[in-house]
C-alpha positions as CSV (number, residue, x, y, z in Angstrom):
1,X,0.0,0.0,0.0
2,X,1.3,3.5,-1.1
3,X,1.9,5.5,2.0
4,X,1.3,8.8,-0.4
5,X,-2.2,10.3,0.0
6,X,-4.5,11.1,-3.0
7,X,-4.2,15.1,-2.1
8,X,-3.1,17.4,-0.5
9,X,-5.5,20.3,1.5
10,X,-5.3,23.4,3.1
11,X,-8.3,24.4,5.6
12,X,-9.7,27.5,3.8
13,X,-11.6,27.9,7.2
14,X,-8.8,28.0,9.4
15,X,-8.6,31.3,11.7
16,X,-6.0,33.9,10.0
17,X,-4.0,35.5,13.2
18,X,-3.7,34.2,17.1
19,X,-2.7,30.9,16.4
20,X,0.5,30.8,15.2
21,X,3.8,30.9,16.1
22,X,7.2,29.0,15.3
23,X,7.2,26.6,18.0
24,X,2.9,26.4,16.9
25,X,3.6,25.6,13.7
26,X,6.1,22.9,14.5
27,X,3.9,21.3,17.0
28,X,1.1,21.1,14.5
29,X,3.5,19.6,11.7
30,X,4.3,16.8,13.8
31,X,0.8,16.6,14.9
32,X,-1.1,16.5,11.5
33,X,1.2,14.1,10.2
34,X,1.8,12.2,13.4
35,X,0.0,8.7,11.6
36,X,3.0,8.7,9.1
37,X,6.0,9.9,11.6
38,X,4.9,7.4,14.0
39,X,5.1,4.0,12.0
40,X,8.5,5.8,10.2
41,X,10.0,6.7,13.8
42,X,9.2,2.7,15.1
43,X,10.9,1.6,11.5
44,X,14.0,3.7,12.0
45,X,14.6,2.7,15.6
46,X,14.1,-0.7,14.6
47,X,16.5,0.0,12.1
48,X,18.9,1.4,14.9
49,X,18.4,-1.6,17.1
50,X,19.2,-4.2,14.5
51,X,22.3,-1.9,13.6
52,X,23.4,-2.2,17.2
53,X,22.7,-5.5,17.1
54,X,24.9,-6.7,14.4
55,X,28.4,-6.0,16.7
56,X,26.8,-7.5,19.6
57,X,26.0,-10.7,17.1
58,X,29.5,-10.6,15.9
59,X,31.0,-11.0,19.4
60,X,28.8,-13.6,20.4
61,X,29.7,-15.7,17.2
62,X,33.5,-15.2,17.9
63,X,32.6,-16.7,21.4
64,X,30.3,-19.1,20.7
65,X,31.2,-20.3,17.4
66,X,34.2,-19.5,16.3
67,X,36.4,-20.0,19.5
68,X,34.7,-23.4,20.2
69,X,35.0,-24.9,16.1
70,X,31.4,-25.3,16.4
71,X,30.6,-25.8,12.8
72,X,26.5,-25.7,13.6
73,X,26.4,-22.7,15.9
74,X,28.6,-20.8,13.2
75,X,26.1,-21.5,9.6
76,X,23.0,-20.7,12.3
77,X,25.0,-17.8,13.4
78,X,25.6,-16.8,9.8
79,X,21.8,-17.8,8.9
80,X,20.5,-15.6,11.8
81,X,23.2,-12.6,10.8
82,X,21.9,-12.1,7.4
83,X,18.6,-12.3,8.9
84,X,18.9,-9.6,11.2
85,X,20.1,-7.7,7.6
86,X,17.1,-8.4,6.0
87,X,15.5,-6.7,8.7
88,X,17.8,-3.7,8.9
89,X,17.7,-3.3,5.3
90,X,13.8,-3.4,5.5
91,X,13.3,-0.9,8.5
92,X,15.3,1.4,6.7
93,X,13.7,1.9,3.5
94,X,10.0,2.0,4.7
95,X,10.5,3.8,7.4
96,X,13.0,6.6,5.6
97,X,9.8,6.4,2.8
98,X,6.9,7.5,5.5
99,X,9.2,10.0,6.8
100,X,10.2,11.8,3.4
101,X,6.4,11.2,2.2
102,X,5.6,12.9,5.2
103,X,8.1,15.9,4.9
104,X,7.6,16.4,1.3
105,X,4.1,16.8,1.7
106,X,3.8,18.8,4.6
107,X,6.3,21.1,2.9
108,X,3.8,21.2,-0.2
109,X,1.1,22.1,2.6
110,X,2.7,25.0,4.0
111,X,3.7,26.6,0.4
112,X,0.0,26.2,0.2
113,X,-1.4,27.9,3.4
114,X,1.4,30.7,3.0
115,X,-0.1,31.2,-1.0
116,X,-3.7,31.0,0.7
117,X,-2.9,33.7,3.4
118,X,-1.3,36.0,0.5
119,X,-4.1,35.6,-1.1
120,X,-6.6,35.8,1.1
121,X,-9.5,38.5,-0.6
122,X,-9.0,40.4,2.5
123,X,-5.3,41.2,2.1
124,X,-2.6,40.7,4.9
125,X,-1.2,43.1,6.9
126,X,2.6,42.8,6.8
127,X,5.5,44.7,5.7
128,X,7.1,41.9,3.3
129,X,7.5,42.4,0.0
130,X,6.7,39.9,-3.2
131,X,10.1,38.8,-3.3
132,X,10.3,38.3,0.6
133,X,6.8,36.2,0.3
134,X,8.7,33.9,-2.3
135,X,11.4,33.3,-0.1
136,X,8.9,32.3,3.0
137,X,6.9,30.3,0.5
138,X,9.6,28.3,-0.5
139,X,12.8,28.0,1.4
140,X,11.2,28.6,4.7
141,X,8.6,26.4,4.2
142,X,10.8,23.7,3.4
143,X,12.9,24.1,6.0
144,X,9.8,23.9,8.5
145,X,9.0,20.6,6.9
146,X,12.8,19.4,8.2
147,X,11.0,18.7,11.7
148,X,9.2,16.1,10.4
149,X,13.1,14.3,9.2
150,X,14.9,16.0,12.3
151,X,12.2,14.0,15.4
152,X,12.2,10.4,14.1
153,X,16.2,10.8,13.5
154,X,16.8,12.0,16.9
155,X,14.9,8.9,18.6
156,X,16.5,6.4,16.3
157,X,19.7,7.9,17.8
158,X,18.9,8.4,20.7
159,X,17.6,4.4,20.5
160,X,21.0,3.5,19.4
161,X,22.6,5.6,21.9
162,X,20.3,3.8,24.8
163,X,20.9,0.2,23.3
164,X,24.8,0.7,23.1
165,X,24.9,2.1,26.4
166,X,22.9,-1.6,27.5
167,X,25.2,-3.8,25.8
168,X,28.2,-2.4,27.5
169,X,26.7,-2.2,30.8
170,X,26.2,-5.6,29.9
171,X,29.3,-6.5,29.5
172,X,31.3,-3.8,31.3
173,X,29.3,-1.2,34.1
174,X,32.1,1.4,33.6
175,X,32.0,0.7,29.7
176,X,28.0,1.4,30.0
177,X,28.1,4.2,32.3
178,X,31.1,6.2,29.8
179,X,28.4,6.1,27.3
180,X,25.0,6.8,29.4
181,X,26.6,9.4,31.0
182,X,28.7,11.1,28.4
183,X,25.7,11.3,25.9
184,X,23.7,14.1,27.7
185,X,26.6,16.0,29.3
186,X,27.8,16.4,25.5
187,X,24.4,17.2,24.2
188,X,23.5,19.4,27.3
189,X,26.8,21.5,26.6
190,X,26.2,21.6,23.1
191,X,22.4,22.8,23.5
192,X,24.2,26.2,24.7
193,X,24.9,27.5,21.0
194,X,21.3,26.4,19.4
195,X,20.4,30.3,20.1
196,X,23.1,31.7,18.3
197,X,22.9,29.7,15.7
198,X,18.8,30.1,15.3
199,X,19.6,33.8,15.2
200,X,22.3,33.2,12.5
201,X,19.6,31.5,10.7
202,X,16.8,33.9,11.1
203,X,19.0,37.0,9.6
204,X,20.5,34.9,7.2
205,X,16.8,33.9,5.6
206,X,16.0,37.8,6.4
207,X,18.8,38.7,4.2
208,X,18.2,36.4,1.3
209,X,14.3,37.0,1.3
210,X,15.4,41.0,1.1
211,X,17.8,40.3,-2.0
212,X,15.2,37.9,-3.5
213,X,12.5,41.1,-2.9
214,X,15.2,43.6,-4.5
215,X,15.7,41.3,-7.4
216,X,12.4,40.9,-8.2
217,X,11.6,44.4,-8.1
218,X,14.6,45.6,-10.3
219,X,13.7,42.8,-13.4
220,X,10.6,43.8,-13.3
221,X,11.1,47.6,-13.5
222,X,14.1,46.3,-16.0
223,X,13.1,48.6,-18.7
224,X,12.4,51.8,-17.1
225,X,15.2,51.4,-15.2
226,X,17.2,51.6,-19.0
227,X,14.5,54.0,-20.0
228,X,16.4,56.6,-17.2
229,X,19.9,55.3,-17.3
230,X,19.4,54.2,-14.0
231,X,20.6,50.5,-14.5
232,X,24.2,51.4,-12.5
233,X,22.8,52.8,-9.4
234,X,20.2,50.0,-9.2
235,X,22.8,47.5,-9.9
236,X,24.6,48.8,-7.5
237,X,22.4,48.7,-4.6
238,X,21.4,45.1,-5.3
239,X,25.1,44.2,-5.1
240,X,25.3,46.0,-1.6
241,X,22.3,43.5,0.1
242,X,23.6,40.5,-2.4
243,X,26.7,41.2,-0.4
244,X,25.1,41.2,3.2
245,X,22.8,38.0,2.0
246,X,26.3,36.5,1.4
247,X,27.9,37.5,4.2
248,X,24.9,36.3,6.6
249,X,25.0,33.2,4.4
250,X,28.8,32.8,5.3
251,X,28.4,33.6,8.8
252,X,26.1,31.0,9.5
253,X,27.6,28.4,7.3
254,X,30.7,29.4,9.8
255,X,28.5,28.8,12.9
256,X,27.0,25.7,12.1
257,X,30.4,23.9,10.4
258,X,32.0,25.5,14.0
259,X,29.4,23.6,15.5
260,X,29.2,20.5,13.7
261,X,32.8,19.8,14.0
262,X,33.0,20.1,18.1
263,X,30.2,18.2,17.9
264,X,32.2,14.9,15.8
265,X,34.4,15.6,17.5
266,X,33.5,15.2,21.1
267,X,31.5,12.5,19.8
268,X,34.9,10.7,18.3
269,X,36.4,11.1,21.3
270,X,33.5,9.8,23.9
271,X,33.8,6.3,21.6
272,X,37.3,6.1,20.9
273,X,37.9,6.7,24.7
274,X,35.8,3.7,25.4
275,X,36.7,1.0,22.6
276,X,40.6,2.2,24.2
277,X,39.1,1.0,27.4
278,X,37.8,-1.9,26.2
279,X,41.0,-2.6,25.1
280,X,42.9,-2.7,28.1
281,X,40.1,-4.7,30.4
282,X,40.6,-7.4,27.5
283,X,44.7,-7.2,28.0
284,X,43.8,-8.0,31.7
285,X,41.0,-10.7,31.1
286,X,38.2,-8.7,32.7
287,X,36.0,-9.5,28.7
288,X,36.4,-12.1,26.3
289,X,38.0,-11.8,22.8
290,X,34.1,-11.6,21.4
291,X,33.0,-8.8,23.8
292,X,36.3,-6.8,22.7
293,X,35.5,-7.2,19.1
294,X,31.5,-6.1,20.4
295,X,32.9,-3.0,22.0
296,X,35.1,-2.1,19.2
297,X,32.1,-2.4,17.1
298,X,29.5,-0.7,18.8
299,X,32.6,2.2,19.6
300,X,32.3,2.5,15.8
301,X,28.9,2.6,14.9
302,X,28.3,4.6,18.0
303,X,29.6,7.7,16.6
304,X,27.3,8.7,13.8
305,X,24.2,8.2,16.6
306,X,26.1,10.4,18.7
307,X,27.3,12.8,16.3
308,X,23.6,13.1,15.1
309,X,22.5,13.7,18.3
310,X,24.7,16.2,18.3
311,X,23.9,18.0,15.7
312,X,20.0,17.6,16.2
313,X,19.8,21.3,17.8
314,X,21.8,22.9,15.0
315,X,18.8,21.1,12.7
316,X,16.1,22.2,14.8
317,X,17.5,25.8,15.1
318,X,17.4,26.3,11.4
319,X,13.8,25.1,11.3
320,X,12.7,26.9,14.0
321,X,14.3,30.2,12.7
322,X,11.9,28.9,9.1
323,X,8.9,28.4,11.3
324,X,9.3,31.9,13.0
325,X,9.3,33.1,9.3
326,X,6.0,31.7,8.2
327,X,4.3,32.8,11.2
328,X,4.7,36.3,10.1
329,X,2.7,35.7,7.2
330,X,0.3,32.9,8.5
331,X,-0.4,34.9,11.7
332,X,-0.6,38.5,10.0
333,X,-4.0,40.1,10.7
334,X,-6.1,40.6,7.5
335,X,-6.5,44.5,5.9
336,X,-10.3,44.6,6.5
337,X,-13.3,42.6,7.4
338,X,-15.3,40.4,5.3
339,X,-18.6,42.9,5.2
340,X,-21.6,41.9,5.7
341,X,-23.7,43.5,2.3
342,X,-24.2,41.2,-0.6
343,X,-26.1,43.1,-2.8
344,X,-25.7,46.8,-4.7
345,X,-28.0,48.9,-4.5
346,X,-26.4,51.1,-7.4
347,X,-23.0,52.0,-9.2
348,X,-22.3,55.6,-8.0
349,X,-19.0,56.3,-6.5
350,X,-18.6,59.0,-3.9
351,X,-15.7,59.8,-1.9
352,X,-16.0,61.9,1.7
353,X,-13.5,63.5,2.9
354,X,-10.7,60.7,2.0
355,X,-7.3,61.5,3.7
356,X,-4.1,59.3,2.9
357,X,-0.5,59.7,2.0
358,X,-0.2,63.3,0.3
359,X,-4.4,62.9,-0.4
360,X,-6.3,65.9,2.0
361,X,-9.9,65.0,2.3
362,X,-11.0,64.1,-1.4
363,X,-15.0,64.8,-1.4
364,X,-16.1,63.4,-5.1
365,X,-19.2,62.0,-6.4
366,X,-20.0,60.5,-9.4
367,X,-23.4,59.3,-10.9
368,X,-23.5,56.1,-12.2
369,X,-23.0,55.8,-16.0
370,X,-20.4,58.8,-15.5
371,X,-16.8,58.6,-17.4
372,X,-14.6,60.2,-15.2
373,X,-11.5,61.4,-15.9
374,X,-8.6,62.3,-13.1
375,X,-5.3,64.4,-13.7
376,X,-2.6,63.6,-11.3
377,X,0.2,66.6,-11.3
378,X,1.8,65.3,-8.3
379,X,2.0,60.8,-9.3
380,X,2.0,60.3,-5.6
381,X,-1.4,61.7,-5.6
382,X,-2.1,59.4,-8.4
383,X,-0.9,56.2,-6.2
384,X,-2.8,56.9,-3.1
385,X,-6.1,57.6,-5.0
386,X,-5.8,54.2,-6.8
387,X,-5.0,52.0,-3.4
388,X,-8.0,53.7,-1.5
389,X,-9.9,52.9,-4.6
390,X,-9.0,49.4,-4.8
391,X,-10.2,48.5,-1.2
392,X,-7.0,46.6,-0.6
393,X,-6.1,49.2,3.0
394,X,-6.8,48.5,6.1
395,X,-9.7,50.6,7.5
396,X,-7.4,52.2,9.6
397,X,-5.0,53.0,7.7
398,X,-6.9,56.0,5.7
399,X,-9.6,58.6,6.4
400,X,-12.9,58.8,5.3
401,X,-15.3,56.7,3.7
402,X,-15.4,55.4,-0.2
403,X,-18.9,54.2,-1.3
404,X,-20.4,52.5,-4.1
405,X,-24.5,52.8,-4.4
406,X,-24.0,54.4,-1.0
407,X,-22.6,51.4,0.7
408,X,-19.1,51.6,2.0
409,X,-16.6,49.5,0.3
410,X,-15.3,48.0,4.2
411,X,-19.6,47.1,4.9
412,X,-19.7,45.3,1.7
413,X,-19.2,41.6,1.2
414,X,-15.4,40.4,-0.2
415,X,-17.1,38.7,-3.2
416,X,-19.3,41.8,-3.5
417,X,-16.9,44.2,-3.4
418,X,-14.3,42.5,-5.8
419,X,-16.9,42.3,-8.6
420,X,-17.8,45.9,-8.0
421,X,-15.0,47.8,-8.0
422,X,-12.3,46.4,-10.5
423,X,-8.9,48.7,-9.9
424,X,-6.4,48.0,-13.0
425,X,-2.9,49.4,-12.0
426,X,-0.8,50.9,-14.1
427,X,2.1,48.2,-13.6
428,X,0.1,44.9,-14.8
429,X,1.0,41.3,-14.5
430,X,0.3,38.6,-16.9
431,X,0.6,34.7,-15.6
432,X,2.1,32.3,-18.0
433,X,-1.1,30.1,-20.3
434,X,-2.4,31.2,-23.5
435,X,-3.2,34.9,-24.2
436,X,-7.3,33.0,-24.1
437,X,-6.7,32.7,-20.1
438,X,-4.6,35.9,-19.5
439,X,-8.0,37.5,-21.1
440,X,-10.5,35.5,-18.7
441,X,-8.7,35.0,-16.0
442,X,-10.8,38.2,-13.8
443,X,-14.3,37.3,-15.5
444,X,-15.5,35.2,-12.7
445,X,-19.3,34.4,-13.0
446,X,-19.6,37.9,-15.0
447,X,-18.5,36.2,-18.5
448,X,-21.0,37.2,-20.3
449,X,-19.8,39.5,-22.4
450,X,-18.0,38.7,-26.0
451,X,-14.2,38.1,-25.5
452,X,-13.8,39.9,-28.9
453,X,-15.3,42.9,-28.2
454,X,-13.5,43.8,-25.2
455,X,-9.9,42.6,-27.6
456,X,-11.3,45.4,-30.0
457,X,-11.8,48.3,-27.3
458,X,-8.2,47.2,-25.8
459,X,-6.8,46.9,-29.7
460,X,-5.5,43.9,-28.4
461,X,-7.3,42.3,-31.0
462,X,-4.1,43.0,-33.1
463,X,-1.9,40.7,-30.6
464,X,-4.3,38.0,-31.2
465,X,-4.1,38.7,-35.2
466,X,-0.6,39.0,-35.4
467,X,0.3,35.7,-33.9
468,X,-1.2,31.9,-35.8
469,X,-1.9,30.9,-32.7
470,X,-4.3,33.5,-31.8
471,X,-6.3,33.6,-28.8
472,X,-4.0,30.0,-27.6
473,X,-1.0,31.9,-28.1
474,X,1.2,30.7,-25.3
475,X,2.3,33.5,-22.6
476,X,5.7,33.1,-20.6
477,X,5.8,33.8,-16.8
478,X,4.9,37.8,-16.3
479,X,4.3,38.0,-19.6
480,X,8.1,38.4,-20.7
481,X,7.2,36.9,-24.1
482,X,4.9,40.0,-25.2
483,X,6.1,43.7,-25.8
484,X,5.5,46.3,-22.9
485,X,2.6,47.5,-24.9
486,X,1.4,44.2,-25.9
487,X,1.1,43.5,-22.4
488,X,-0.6,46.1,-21.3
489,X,-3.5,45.9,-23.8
490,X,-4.3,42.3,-23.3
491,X,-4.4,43.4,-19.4
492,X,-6.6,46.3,-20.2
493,X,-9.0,43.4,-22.4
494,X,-8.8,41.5,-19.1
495,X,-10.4,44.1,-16.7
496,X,-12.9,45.0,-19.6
497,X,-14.0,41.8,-19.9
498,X,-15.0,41.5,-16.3
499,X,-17.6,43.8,-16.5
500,X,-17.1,44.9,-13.3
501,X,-19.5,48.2,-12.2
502,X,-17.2,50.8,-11.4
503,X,-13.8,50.2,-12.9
504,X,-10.5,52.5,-12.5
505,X,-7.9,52.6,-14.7
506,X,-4.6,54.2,-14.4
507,X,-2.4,55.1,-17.0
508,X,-3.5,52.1,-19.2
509,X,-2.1,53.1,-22.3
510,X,1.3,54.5,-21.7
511,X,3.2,51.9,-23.7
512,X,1.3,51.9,-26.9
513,X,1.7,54.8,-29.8
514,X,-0.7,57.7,-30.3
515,X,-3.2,55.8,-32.9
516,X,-3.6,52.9,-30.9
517,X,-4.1,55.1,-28.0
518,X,-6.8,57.1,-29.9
519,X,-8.1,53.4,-30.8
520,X,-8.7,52.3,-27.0
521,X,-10.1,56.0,-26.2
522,X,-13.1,55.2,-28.1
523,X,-13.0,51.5,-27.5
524,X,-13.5,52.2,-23.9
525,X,-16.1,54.7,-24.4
526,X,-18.5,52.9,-26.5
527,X,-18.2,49.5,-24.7
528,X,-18.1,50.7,-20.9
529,X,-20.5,53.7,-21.4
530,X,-22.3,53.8,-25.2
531,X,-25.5,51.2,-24.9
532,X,-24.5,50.1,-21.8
533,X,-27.3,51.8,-20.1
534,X,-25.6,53.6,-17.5
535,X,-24.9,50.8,-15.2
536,X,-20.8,51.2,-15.7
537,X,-19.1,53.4,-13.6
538,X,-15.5,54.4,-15.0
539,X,-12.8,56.3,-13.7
540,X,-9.8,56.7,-15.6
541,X,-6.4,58.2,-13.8
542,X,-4.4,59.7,-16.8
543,X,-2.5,62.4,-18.6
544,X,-3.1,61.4,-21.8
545,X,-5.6,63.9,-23.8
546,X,-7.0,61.0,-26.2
547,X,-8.4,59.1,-23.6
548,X,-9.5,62.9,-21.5
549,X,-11.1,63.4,-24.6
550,X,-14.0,61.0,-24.0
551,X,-14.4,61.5,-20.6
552,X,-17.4,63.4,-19.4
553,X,-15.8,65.2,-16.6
554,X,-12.2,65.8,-15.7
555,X,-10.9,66.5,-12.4
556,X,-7.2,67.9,-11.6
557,X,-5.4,66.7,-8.1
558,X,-2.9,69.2,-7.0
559,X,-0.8,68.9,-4.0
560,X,-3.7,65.7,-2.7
561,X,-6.5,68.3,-3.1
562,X,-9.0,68.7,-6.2
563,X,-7.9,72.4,-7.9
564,X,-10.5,72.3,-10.7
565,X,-13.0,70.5,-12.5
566,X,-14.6,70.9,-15.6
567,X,-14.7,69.0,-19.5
568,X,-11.3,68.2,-21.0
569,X,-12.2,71.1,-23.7
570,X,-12.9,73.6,-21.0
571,X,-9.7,72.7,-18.6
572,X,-7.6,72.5,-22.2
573,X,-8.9,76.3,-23.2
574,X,-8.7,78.0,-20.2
575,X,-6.1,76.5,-17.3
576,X,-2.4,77.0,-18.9
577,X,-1.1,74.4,-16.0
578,X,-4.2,71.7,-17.5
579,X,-2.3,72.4,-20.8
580,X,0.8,71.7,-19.8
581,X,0.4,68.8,-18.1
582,X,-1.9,66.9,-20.8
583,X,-1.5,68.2,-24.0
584,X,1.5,66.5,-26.0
């Protein structure tokens, strides 16, 4: 019987904060897989017990059999010996096979319940970036799973340390009491450094999750960066925290080899110390010739249980340091609350008195059906209209109150809210698939709308054209197979085609030329607003004057306040800082 399971979950209804914690989360790893662990920690001690068994075997054949001629007892002794290998060999592999079913999979399950907090509808309150999230995602999470690998090893060395310590009690009290009492003083002394080097670990991961965040950050702003000629300086910082990753990396690689070697050696020393005694009580008769060769055998195998034993807190202290990792995320509070409104009562957007960042209470209303356009001369006022907007902040972490229909984005229900408001930002992401999926991918239960009409408004119906493949044209990761402006019109298709009620867009047409701009002005107009019987709310955050042009109102933020208001033709005729800013 396959000790792998069909699949693996992750309990969507779980509670998001106050439950975990590194030392929680290693608990519940050994807890939730404690069916497997169990019948792989019995098969590795058996495993250790036959292992110390074979030396104590071997001695009593030299005594028994050998010593005496006893032809008989020596083929049963050699019968019996391969035997007890069968059974060593056996314990082994099954056991080792729970065990590493068990880690793998509980690795797989904590990628998945740090992917499921991430992306929680709610959000997650924490101060890691994407790159950061990776790292906990991955490396962390793998290194949690070592708990699983690090318990059953200890108590099979721990068993062989114990059944050693037997045998040469058995045959020598001072032999067995070298070994039963050595063991702990040598792990209690080396327990001392496990906080250093679970601190070690902890910045080292912190390091390397920061460098991972920097790197992801700098290829994915790869072409502005060459845009601006900014590709030294950004090169440059990324080498300073590649250097500090490496240097943690090192200093803990230091630490742990500084700790591993002591630890051999001590361990080395402890059974060398005692097959030397050994020898000398056989020079004066006090053991036979078979319980020397027993002693000398068990001295030998006894290291690598003792050196593992050993080493066991260095093990744990890297897992624990992982485990303290994942917590942030697993037990980071959620931005808001789930709401409590399922339905809309309408598609107007107001905003009263909205304060955050370099925004100074925003009041704004607009009727449904109305085409709104917004004109950012400060981009930071830009950015903090487009996260309040998007309902992805904690309640407390702006001012005021955003409504749609006059219910408050934070009263409404998540799966309300995320098919009202639909916030497209102006740096997109496209998931590797076929350009089909990249299109659908935020339609949800909405669909209904034809896929090629919303390509047409986007002009990314030319992408589709230009490529044999069409619509199952295959897209690389981030959509690194597509042109800046390619990608950003198949992202603008996606959020058309989700129909969502109120929709903001920001800048979503920087990248493409001035016809194709012109193009998606009027694509957007006719198929958000033209027939659509006023039901579609639009709000589009922009300088450019083709896509002002079709707007029905324009607002201007200055210094996070609105200066004026008016049509596109009025602002463009009569305000010479309007001009300037939008007209090309």
């Amino acid at each position: 019987m396959s000790s792998t399971p069909s699949s693996v979950t992750v309990d969507s209804d779980e509670p998001d904060s106050g439950n975990h914690s590194g030392a929680a989360i290693l608990r519940r790893v050994l807890v939730r897989n404690r069916g497997p662990l169990a019948i792989g920690t019995v098969l590795v001690c058996l495993h250790q017990l036959t292992e110390t068994a074979v030396p104590i075997s071997i001695g009593v054949i030299i005594d028994r059999a050998v010593e005496t001629s006893d032809t008989t007892a020596l083929i049963v002794s050699i019968v019996g010996l391969a035997a007890l290998f069968l059974v060593l060999t056996a314990a082994w592999r099954f056991g080792a096979r729970f065990i590493v079913t068990a880690m793998q999979q509980e690795a797989h399950r904590l990628r998945l319940e740090v992917a499921h907090r991430v992306l929680d509808p709610r959000g997650v309150r924490t101060d890691l970036r994407s790159g950061e999230l990776l790292t906990v995602s991955t490396s962390d999470a793998e290194q949690t799973s070592w708990i699983a690998d690090i318990v059953p090893r200890a108590a099979a060395a721990l068993t062989a340390a114990v059944a050693s310590a037997v045998a040469l009690v058995w045959i020598d009290l001072w032999l067995g009491l070298a070994v039963l009492i050595g063991t702990p003083v040598i792990l209690g002394l080396l327990q001392l450094a496990a906080p250093l080097i679970t601190s070690r670990a902890t910045g080292q991961q912190a390091s390397i999750a920061r460098a991972s965040a920097m790197a992801t950050d700098l290829v994915s702003g790869l072409r502005p960066l060459r845009g601006i000629g900014g590709e030294k300086t950004a090169s440059a910082r990324y080498r300073t925290v590649s250097r500090q990753a490496l240097a943690s990396t090192i200093g803990t690689a230091k630490a742990t080899g500084i700790y591993t070697g002591v630890a051999a050696t001590i361990s080395a020393l402890l059974a060398v110390g005692v097959a030397g005694f050994a020898g000398y009580f056989a020079l004066q008769g006090r053991i036979t010739v078979g319980e020397l060769i027993t002693v000398v055998g068990l001295a030998q195998f006894i290291i690598e249980p003792l050196g593992l034993l050993a080493s066991i807190p260095g093990y744990f202290a890297v897992a624990r340091a992982s485990s303290d990792r994942l917590a942030l995320v697993l037990d980071a509070e959620p931005l808001r609350g789930a709401g409590s409104q399922t339905e809309l009562e309408g598609t107007d957007l107001t905003l009263d008195g909205v304060e955050y960042k370099s925004l100074k209470g925003i009041d704004l209303h607009l009727p449904a059906g109305e085409l709104l356009g917004v004109v950012a001369y400060q981009p930071q006022d830009a950015d903090a209209l487009v996260a309040v907007l998007s309902g992805q902040l904690a309640q407390d972490a702006y001012r005021g109150v955003v409504r749609v229909g006059g219910i408050s984005l934070s009263d409404m229900d998540l799966r309300l809210a995320r098919r009202t408001v639909l916030v497209e930002p102006h740096i997109t992401d496209l998931f590797s698939g076929s350009l089909a999926s990249n299109v659908t991918a935020g339609a949800g239960d909405a669909a209904g709308l034809d896929i090629q009409s919303a390509l047409v408004a986007s002009a990314a119906a030319d992408v589709v054209d230009a490529h044999p493949d069409g619509l199952d044209l295959e897209v690389t990761d981030r959509g690194a197979s597509l042109s800046g402006g390619q990608r950003q019109r198949v992202a603008l298709a996606r959020a058309l085609v989700a129909q969502a009620p109120v929709m903001v867009l920001h800048d979503p047409t920087t990248a493409v030329d001035a016809v194709t701009e012109a193009s998606i002005a009027e694509g957007i107009a006719e198929l958000r607003h033209e027939g659509a019987g006023g039901i579609h709310t639009t709000v589009l955050i922009t300088s450019s004057p083709a896509l002002l042009a079709v707007t029905d109102r324009v607002i201007v933020l200055n210094d996070g306040v609105i200066a004026s208001t008016g049509t596109h033709s009025e602002l463009s005729r009569g305000d010479a800082n309007y001009r300037g800013a939008v007209l090309r």
